[in-house]
C-alpha positions in Angstrom: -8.3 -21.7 10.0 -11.0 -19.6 9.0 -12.7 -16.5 10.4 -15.8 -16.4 11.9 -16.6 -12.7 11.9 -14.9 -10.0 9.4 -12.3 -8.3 11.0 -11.6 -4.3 10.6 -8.7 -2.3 12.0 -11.0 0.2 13.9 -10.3 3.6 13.9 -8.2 4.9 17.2 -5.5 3.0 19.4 -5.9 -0.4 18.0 -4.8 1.3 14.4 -1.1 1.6 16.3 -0.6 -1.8 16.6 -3.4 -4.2 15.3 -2.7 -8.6 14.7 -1.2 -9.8 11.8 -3.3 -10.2 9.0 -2.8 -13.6 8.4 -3.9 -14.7 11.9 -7.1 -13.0 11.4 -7.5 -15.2 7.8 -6.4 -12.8 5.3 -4.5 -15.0 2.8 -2.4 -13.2 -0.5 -3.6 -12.9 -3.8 -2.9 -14.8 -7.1 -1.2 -13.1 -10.1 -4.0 -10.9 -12.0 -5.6 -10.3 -8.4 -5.2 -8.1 -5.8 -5.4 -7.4 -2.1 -7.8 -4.6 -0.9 -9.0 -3.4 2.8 -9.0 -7.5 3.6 -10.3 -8.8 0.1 -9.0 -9.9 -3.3 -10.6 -8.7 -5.7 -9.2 -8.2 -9.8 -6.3 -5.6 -10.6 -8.9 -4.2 -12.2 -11.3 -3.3 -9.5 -8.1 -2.5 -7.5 -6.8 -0.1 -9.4 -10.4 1.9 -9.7 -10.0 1.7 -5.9 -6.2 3.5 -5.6 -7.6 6.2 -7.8 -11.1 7.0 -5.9 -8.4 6.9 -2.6 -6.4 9.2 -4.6 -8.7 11.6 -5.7 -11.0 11.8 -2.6 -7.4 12.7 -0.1 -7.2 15.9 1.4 -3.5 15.1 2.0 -2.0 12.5 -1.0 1.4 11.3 0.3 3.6 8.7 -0.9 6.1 7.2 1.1 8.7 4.8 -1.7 10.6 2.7 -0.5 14.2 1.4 -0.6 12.6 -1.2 -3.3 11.7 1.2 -5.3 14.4 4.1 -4.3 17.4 2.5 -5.6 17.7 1.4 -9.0 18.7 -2.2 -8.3 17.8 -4.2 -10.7 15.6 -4.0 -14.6 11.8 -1.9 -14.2 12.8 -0.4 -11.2 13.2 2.8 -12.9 9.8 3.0 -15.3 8.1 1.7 -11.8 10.1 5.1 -10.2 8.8 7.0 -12.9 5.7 6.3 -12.9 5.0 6.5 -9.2 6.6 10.0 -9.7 3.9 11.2 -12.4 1.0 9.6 -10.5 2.1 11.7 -7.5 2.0 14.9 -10.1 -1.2 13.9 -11.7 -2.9 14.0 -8.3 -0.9 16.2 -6.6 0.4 14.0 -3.7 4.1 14.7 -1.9 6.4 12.0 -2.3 8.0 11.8 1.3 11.3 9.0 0.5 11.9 6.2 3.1 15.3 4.9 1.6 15.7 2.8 5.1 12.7 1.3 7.3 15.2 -0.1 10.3 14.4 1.8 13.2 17.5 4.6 14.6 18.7 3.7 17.9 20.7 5.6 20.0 
């Protein structure tokens, strides 16, 4: 099913809790591409992206996850590592979210 117009998540109350990406024909990229605001485009062109994001932040934060928290299996650490010396380089916090499941009371 394809997409007639190109869909944006607009700014405001719709950011909260906007449709699934795949309903509005946003399909994952193959290995050496990557997924960017709704396109694929090359690792390449990504990675230039993250970096102008980076740079252009007032407020660089990033939030790991428990994928890349707990050292669980071969890489994770380097991956660690090198999320830690981006963060340095650029001057971002690093705020950890070892558990995504919401707490209920």
């Amino acid at each position: 099913m394809a997409v007639s117009s190109k869909y944006w998540v607009l700014p405001g109350p719709e950011g909260y809790l906007p449709p699934a990406a795949a309903s509005r024909g946003v399909v994952l990229p193959e290995k050496g591409e990557a997924l960017v605001e709704g396109k694929i485009v090359s690792e390449e062109e990504a990675m230039g992206k993250i970096a102008e994001k980076l740079l252009a932040a007032k407020n660089p934060v990033f939030f790991p996850g428990p994928l890349l928290l707990w050292d669980w299996k071969a890489g994770v650490a380097e991956k660690a590592k090198a999320v830690k010396e981006l963060a340095e380089a650029v001057g971002a916090k690093i705020i950890p979210m070892p558990d995504y499941r919401p707490k209920y009371p």
